[in-house]
MARPA-414189 format. One record per atom (N, C-alpha, C): residue in one letter; x, y, z. Coordinates in steps of 0.02 Angstrom, whole numbers, plus 50000, padded with zeros to 5 digits. Example, Ala and Ser with C-alpha at 12.3 -4.5 7.8 and 13.67 -1.06 7.14 Angstrom:
% residues 2
A506604971650390
A506154977550390
A506604983550390
S506424988850354
S506844994750357
S506455000250394
***
This chain:
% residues 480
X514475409755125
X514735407155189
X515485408355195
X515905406855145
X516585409055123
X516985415355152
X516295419755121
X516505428355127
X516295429955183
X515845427555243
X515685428155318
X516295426955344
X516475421455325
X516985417755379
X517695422855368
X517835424555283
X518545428755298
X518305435955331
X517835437355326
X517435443255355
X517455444555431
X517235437055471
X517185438155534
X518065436055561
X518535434555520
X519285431555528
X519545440355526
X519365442355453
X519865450055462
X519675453755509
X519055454955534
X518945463255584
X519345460555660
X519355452755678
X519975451155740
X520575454055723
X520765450755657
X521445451155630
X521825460055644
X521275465355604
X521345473455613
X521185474355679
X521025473855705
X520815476355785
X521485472255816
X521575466855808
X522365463955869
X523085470055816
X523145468855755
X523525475755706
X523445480255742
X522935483455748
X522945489555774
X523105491755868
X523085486055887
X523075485755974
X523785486155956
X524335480855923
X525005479355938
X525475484155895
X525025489255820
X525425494955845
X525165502155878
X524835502255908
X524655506855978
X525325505356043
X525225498456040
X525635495756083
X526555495856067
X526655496556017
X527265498355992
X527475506055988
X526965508855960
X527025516955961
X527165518956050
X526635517156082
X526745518556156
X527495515756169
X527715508756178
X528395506556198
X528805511756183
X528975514256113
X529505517856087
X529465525456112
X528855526956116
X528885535456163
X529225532956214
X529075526156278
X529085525956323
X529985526756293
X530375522056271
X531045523256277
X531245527756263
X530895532956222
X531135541456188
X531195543756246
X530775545156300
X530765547056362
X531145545056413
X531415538256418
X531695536256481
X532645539156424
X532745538456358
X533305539656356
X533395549156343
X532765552156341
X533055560356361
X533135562656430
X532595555856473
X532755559156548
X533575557356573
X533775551356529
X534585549256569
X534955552556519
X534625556956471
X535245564856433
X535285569056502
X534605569956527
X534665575956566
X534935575056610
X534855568656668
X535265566056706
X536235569156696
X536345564856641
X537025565656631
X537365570256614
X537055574056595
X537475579456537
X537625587756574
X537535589456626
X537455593356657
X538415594256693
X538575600456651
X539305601856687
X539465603456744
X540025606056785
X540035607756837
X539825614956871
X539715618856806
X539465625256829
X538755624256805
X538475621856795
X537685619556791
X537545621656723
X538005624656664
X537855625256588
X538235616456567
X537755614156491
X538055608556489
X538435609256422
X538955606456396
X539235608456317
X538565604656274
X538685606456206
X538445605056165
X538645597756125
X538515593756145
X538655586456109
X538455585056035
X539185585156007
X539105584355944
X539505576255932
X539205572455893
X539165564155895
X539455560755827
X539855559255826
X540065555855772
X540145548955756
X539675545155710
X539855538055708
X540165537455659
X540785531855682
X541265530155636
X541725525255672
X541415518155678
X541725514055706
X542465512155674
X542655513855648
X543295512055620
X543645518955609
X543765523355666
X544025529255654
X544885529255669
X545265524455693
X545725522755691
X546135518755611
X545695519955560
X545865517055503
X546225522655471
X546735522155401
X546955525355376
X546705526655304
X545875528155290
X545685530455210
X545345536955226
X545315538055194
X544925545855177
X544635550555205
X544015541355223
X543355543755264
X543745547555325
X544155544455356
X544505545655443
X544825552955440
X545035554755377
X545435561655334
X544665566655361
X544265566555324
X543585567155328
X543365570155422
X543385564455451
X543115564655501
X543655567755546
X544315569755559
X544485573855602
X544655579455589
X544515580555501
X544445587555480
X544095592355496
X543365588755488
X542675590355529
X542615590955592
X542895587655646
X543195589755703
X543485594455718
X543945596255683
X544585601555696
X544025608155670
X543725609055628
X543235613355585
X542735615455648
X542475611155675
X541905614155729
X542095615755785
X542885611055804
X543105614355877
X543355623055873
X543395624555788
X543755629255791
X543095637355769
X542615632555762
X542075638955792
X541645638255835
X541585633155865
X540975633655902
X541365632955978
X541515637056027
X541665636256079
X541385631756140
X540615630956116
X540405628656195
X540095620856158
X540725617056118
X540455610456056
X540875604056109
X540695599156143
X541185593356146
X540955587756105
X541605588056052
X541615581155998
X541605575256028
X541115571056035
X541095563856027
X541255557755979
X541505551655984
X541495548955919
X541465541955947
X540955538355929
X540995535355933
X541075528155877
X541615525255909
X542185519055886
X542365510655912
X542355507655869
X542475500755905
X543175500155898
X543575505455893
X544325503555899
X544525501955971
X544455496556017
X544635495956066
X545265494956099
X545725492556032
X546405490656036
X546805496856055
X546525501756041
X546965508856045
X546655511156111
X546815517456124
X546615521156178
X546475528456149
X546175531956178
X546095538556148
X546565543156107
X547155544656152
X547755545056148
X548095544556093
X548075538656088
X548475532256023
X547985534855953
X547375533755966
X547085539055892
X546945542855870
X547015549555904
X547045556655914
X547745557155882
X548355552855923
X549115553355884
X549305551655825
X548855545655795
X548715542655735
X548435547555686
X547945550255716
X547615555955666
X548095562155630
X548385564355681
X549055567755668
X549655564655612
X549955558555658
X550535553855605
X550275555955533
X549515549855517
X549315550555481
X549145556455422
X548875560555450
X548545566855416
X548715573255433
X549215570955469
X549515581355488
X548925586055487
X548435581555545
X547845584055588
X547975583755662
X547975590555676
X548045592055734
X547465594755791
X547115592355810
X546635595555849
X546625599755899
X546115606555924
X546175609455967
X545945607656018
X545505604156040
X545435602656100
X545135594356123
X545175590856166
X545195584256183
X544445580956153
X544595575556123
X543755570556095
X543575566356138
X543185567256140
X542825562156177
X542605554256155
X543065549956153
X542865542156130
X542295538356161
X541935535956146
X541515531656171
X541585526356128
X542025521956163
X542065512356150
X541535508356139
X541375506556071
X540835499956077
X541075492956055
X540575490856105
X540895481356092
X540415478556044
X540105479255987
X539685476155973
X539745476255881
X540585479955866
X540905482255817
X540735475355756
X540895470955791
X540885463855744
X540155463655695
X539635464555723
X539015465655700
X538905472455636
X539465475155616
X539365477855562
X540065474655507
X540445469655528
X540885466955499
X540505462855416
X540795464955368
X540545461255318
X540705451755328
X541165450255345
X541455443455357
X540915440555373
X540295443255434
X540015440855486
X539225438955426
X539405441755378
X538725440555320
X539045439155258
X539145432855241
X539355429955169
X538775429955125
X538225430055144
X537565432555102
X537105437055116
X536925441655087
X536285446055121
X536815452355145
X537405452455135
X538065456555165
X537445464955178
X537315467655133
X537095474255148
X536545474855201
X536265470355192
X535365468655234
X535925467655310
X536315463755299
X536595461755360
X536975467655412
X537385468255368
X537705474855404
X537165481255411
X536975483755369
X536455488355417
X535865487055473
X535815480255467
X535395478155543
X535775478455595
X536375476355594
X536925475255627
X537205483355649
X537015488055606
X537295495355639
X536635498155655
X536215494155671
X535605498455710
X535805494555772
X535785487755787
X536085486655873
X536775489155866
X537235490255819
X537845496255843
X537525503255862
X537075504155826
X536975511855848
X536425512655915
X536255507555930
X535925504556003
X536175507856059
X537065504056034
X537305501056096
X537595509156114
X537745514156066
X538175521456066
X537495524156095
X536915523656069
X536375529456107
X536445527356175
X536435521456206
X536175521156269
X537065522356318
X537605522456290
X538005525156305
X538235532456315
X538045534656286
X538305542456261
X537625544256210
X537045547756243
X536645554356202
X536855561656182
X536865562556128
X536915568456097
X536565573356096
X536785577956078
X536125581656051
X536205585555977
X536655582355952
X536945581755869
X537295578055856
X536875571555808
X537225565555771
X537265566755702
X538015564355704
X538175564155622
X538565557255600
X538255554855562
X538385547555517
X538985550155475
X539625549155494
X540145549455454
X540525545355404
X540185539755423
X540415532455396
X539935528955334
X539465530855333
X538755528955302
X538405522355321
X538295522955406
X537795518155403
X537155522455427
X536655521955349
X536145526255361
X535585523055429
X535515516955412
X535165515355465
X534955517655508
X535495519255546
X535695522655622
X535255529055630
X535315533255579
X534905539755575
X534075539855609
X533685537755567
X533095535755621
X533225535555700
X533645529755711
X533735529555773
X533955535755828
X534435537955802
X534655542955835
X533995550555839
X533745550355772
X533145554855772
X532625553755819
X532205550155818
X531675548455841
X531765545955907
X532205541255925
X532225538955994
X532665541356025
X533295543555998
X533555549456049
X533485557056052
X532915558755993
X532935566455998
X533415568655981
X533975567955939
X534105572255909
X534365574255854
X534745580355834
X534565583455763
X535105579355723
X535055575655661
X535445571355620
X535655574355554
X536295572255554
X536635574955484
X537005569655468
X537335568355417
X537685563455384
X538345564955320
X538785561855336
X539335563655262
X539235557555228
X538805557455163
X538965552355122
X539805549655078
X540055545255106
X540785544955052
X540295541554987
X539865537554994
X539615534154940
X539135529554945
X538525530854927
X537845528254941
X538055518554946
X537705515154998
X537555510955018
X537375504154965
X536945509154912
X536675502654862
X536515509754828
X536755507654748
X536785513454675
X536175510154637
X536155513954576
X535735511854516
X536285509454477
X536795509754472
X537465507954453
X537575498654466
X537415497254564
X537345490954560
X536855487454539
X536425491254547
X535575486954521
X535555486354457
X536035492054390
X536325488954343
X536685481754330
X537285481554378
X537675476454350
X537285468154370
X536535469354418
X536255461854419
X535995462354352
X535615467654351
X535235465854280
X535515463254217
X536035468354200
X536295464854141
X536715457354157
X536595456254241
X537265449854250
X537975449254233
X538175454654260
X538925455854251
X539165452954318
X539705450554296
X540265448454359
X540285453154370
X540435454154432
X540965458754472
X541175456154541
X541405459754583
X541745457354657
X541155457454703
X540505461154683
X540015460654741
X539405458454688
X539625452054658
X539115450854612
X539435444254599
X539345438654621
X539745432454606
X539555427654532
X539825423154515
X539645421454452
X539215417954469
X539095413854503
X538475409454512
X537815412054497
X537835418954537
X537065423354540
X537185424954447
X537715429354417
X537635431754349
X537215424554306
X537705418054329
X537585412054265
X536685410254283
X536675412854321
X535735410054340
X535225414554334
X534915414754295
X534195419954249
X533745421354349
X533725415654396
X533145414854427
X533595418154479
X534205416854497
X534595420954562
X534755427454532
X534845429954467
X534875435354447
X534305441154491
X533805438954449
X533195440254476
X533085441454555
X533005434354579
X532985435454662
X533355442454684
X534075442054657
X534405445854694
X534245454054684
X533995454854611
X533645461554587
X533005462354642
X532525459754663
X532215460554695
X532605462454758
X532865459354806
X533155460054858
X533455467254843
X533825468754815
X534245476954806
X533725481954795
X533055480554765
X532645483754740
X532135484854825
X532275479654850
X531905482254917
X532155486754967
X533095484454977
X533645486655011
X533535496754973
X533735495054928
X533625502554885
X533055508154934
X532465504754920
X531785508354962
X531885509455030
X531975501755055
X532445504255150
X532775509655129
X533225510055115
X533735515955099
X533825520455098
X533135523855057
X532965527555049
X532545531755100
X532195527655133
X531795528855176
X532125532655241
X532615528655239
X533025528755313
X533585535855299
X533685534755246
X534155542455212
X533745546655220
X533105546855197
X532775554455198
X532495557455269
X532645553255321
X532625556155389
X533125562355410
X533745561255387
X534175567355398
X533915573955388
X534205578555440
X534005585255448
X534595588755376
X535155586055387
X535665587655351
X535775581155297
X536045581055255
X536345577955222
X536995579455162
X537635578055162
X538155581455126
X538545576155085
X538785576155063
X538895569555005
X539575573954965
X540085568754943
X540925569454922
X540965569454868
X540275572954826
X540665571354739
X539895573854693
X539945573554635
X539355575654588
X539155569054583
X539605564154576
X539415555654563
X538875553754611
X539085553854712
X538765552354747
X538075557154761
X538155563954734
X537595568054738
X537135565654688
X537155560854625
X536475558854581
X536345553754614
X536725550454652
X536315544854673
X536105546454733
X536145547954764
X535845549154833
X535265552254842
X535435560954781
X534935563154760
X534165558054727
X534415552954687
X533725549354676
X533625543354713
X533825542354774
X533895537354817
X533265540354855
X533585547654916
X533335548554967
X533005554454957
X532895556954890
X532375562354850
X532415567354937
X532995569654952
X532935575854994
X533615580454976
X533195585654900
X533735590154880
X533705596054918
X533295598054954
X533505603454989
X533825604655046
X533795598455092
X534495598955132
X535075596555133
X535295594655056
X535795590655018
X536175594554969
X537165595055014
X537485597954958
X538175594654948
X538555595354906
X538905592854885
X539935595954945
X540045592954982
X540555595254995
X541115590554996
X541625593654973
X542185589454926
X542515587154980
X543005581955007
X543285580055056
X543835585155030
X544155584855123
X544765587155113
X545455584755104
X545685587555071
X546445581855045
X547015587855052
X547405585555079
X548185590655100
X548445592755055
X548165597255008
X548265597354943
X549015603354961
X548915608955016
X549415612455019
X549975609755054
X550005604455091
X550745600955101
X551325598055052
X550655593554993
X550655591754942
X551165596854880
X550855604054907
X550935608254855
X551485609554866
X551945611054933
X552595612854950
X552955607154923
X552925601154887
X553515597954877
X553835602954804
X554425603954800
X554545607854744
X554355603754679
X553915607554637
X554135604154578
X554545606254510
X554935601054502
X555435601654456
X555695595854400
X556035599654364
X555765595954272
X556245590154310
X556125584954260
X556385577854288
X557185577354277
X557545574454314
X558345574354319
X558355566154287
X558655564554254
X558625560454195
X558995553954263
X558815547354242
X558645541254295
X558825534754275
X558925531754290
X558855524354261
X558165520954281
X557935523754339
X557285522054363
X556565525054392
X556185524054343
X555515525154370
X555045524554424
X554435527254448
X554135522754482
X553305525854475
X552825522154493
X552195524254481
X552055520354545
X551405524554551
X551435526154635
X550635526754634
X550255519454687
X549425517954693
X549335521954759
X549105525254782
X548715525254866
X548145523854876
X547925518154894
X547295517054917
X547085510454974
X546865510255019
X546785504455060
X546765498655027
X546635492455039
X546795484055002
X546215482455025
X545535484454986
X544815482554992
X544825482954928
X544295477054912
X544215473654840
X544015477854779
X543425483454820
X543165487854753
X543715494054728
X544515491054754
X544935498454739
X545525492854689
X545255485754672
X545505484454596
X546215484554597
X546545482554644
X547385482154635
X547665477254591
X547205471354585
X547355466554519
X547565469854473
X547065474254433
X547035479054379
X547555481654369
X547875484254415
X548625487654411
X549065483554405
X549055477754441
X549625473554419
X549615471954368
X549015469454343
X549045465954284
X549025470754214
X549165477554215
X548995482954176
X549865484154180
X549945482554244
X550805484054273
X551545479354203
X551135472954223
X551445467154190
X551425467454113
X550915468954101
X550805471154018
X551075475954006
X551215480454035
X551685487053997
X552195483053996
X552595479954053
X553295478854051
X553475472353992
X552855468953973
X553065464553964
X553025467953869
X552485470753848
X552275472853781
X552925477553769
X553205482553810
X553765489553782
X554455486653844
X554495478753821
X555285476653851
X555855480053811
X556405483453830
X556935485253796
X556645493853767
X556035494253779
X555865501353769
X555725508153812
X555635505053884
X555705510253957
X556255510053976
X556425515654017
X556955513154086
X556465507654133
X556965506254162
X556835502254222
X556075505654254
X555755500854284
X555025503554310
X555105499854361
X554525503654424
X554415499854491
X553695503354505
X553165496654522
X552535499354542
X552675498454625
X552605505354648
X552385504654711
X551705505954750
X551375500454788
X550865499554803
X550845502754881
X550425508254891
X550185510454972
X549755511754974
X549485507855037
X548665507255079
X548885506355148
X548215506655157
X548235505355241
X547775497455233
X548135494755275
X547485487455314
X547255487555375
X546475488455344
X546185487955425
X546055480555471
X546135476055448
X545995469855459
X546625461555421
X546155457355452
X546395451055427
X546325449655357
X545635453755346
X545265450555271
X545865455255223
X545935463755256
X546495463755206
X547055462055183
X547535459355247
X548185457155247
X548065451255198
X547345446155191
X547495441255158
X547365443755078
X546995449255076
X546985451055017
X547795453954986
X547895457055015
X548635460355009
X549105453954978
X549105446555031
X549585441355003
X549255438854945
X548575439054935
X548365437154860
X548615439854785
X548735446254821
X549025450054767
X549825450854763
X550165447854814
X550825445654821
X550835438854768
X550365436254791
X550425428554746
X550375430354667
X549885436554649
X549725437954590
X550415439054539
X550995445954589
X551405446554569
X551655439654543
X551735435754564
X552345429854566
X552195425654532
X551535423754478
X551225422954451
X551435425854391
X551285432754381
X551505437654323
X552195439154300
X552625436354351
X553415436554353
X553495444654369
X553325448954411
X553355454854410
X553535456054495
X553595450354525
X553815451254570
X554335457654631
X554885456354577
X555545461954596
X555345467754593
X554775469754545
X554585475654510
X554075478954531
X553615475754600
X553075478254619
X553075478454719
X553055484454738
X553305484754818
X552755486154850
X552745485154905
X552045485754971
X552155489955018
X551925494755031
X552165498955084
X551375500955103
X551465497555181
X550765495655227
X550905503255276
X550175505155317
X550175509055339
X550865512455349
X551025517255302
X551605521555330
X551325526555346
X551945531355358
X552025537255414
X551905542655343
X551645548355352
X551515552955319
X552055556255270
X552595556755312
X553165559055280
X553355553755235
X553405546655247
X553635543255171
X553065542355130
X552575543555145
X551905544355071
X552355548655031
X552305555855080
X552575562855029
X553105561454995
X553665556655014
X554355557054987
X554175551054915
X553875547554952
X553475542954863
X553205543654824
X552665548154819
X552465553054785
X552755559854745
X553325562654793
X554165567454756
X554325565254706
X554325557454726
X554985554454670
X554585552354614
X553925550454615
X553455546254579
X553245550254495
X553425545754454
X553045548754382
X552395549054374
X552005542754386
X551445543254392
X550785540354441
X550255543454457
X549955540554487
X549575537854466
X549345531954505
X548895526754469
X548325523954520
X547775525354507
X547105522954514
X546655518854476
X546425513854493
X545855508454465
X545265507554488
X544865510254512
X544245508454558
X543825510354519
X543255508154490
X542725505654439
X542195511254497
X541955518954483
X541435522254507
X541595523854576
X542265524854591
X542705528654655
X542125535254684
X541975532854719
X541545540154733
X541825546354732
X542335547854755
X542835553354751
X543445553154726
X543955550654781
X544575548654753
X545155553054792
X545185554254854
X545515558454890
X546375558054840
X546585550554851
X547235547154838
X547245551054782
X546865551054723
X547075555054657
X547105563054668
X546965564754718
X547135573954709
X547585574054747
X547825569354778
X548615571154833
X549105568054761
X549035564554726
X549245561354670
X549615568354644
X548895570754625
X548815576754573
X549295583754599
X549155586254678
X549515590954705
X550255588954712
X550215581254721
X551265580454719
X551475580954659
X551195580954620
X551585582354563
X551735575354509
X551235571954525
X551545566754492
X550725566654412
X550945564254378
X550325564954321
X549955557154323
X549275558854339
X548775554254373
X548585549554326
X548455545254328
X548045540754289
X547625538054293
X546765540054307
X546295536054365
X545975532554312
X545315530954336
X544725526054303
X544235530554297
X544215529254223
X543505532554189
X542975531954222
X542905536354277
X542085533154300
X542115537754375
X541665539954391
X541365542054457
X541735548554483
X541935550354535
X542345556154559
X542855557854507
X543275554554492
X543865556554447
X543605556554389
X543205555954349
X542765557654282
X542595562854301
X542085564354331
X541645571154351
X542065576454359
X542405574454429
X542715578854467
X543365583454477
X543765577154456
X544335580154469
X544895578454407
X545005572854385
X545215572654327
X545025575354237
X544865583854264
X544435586854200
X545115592454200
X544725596054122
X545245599954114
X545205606354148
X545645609654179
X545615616454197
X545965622054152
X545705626554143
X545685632754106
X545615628054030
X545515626654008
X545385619153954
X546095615353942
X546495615953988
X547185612853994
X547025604154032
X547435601053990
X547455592554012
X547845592154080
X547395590754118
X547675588354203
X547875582054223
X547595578254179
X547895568554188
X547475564354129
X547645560054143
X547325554254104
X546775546554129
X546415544654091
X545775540554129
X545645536554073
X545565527254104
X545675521254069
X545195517354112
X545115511254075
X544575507554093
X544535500554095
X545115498654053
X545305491654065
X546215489354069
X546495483754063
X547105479354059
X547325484354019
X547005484953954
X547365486053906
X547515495553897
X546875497153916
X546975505453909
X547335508853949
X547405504554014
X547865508654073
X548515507254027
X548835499354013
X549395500753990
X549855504253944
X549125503953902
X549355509653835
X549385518053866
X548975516853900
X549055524653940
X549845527253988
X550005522054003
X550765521354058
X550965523453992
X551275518753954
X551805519553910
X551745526753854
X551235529553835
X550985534853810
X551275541353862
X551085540653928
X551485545053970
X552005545353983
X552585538253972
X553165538053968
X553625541653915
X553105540753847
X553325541653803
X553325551753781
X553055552353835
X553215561153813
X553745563453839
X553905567653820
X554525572653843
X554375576253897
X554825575853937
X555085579054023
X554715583354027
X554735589553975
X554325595853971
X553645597153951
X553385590453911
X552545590553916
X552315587153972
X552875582654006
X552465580454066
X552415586154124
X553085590454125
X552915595954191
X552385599754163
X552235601254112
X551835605154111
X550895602154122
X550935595454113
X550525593254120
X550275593454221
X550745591554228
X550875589454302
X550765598054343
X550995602654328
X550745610354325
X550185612954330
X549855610254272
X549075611354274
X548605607054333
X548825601054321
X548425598654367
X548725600654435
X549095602654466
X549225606854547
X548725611754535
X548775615454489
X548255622154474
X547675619654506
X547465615454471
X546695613954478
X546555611954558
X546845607854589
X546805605454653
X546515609454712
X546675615654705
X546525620154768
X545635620254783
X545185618954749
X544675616954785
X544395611354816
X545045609054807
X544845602954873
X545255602654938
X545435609154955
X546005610554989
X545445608955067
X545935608755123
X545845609255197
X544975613555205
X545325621455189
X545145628155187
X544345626655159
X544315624155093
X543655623355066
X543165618255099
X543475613755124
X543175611055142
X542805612855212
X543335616655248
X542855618755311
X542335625355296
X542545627055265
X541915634955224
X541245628555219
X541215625655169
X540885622155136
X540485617855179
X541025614455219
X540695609855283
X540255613855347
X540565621155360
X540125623055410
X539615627655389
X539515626855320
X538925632355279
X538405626655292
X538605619855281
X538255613455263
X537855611955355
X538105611255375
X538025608855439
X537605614055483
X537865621955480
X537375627355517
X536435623455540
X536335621655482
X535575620755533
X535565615555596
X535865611155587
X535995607855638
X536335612455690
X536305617655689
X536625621255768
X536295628855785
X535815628355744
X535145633555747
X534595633355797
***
């Protein structure tokens, strides 16, 4: 009687399943259709040919890291072969005007574009804000950039989208319901085997709080949850027609994320390595003062603690044994959350007594990066599995001798030896960076130029030049 009753309960149950997705499959053609008929509607020029809409998401394209380096490179790269291409991008920078970040792009990156972008403004930017999810942050924000990437389809249709920013999400969407062809620049996969490491073993970290490490049962929970996020992930990654990724680091993971190696290659961002290269370099003119020199935005996974506190320990362990030292700190802040991070690490100084000895220099102008970098002995990086590391090869081309973190882009990539000659140096905690500063201090003028020599050598494949070879070898099917 038992097995009747779940018997005559399931064949309702599959038959209403199967009506409501019939009924869903139909809805979503129906919108595939009503949003290619308002492409065709709109898109039609004045001589009755229409350009070719090429789409870029990257709501924060008015920011000053890499990714934005990245994205009007790639711009400048396609306006400069494809004649009948209008770049789109769409951005929740509303505070600016087109104008204002097109000029920014320039200030910034001594990127100059050939011909006018097309912005499309979205209001709905907040919804991919991490702030807006204190728990569930990844689950959150990529739901949150599928109604961002909503609100850009029914604004502005393409007929080539590219995810510049990495919210994979979006991809589906733009595939399937707007028709059309999708590519993507990974800076650095979404969710690693790297993080799904640090629940397991229960390591602190900054996106791993102690509460969840000290608890066997939230450990867990949360392994599950990443372990599902992972599979979304994956799922939603392997929709791309294209896919291109900034490093050998981000190419294993992505590679076993979104298991699509054949339309997946590795292209290196571009970094101004030949502006870089014109500063003269020359053996050191003897000083009373030093300086070591960070570039990287004031977001938590780029570890500026580390430096201070790697900063403070040199000075404090080899007192009476350096010249005079000064850490100078440059990033860009895109927000509130950074400025307060930035005074956290003001407070840190003052704390460490290192105050006098450690400077902030917030979004500057291009020309005083270069002139801080001239003067700079060494560069210094901390970020625990950096996907790339743009900041360390402009490091590397000014001439200053690098010092990154054992791990990810600058392991793999760029901090190796060329012709089997030593290009920089790579540390991993308080203690190894400091012993590493003072070890570099401690050589002579003439093993450091020569050090500093080799590594310019090496730099040129991550130049402008390679990157657009590389980027429009990568991208061709999407314009086939």
């Amino acid at each position: 009687a038992c097995f009747r009753l779940l018997f005559s309960l399931l064949l309702p149950a599959l038959f209403l399943s199967g009506i409501l997705c019939i009924c869903l499959v139909v809805l979503l053609w129906g919108v595939r259709l009503w949003i290619q008929r308002k492409k065709q509607l709109s898109s039609a020029g004045r001589d009755g040919k229409r350009p070719l809409l090429v789409a870029f998401f990257h709501p924060y394209c008015n920011a000053g890291g890499g990714g934005e380096r990245v994205l009007w490179c790639a711009i400048r790269t396609l306006q400069k072969k494809y004649r009948n291409v209008t770049c789109v991008v769409y951005t929740g920078d509303r505070d600016a005007t087109g104008e204002e970040i097109v000029e920014g792009a320039f200030r910034r990156f001594n990127i100059k574009l050939i011909h006018p972008v097309k912005f499309v403004f979205l209001e709905k930017r907040f919804l991919v804000e991490p702030s807006l999810y204190p728990h569930f942050t990844l689950l959150g924000q990529s739901l949150g950039s599928v109604f961002l990437g909503w609100e850009a389809l029914l604004k502005c249709v393409p007929d080539i989208y590219i995810d510049s920013m990495g919210y994979a999400f979006t991809i589906p969407l733009f595939k399937y319901l707007g028709g059309c062809r999708v590519g993507c620049y990974v800076h650095y996969p979404t969710i690693s085997t790297d993080m799904l490491s640090v629940v397991r073993n229960q390591d602190t970290r900054f996106n791993n709080a102690a509460f969840i490490t000290s608890s066997p049962l939230f450990s867990k929970f949360k392994l599950v949850y990443y372990y599902f996020f992972a599979f979304m992930y994956g799922l939603v990654g392997s929709c791309s027609d294209v896919v291109m990724v900034n490093s050998s680091w981000t190419l294993n993971h992505i590679l076993s994320l979104w298991r699509a190696g054949a339309c997946t290659s590795v292209v290196y961002p571009p970094c101004d390595v030949q502006t870089f290269l014109a500063i003269p370099l020359e053996a050191e003119k003897s000083t009373s003062e030093y300086s070591i020199v960070s570039v990287s935005q004031f977001r938590p996974e780029k570890d500026h603690p580390l430096q201070i506190r790697a900063f403070a320990k040199l000075l404090k362990e080899r007192v009476g044994q350096l010249p005079s030292l000064k850490l100078i700190l440059i990033g860009g802040c895109r927000n509130q959350q950074d400025e307060e991070r930035m005074n956290n690490l003001k407070c840190l100084c003052e704390e460490l007594g290192v105050s006098d000895d450690v400077v902030f220099r917030i979004n500057i102008p291009f020309e005083e990066l270069k002139r801080h970098l001239a003067e700079a002995t060494i560069g210094l990086h901390t970020m625990w599995n950096e996907h790339f590391g743009i900041g360390v090869v402009e490091c590397m081309a000014a001439g200053t001798v690098i010092l990154a973190h054992n791990s990810g882009g600058p392991k793999l990539d760029i901090v190796v030896p060329h012709e089997g000659y030593v290009t920089g140096f790579l540390a991993e905690d308080e203690d190894s960076y400091a012993e590493t500063m003072a070890y570099i201090f401690s050589l002579s003028p003439e093993k450091r130029l020569q050090i500093r020599e080799n590594a310019r050598r090496s730099v040129h494949r991550f130049s402008d030049q390679h990157f657009e070879d590389t980027f429009l070898l990568s991208v061709e099917p999407l314009f086939k």
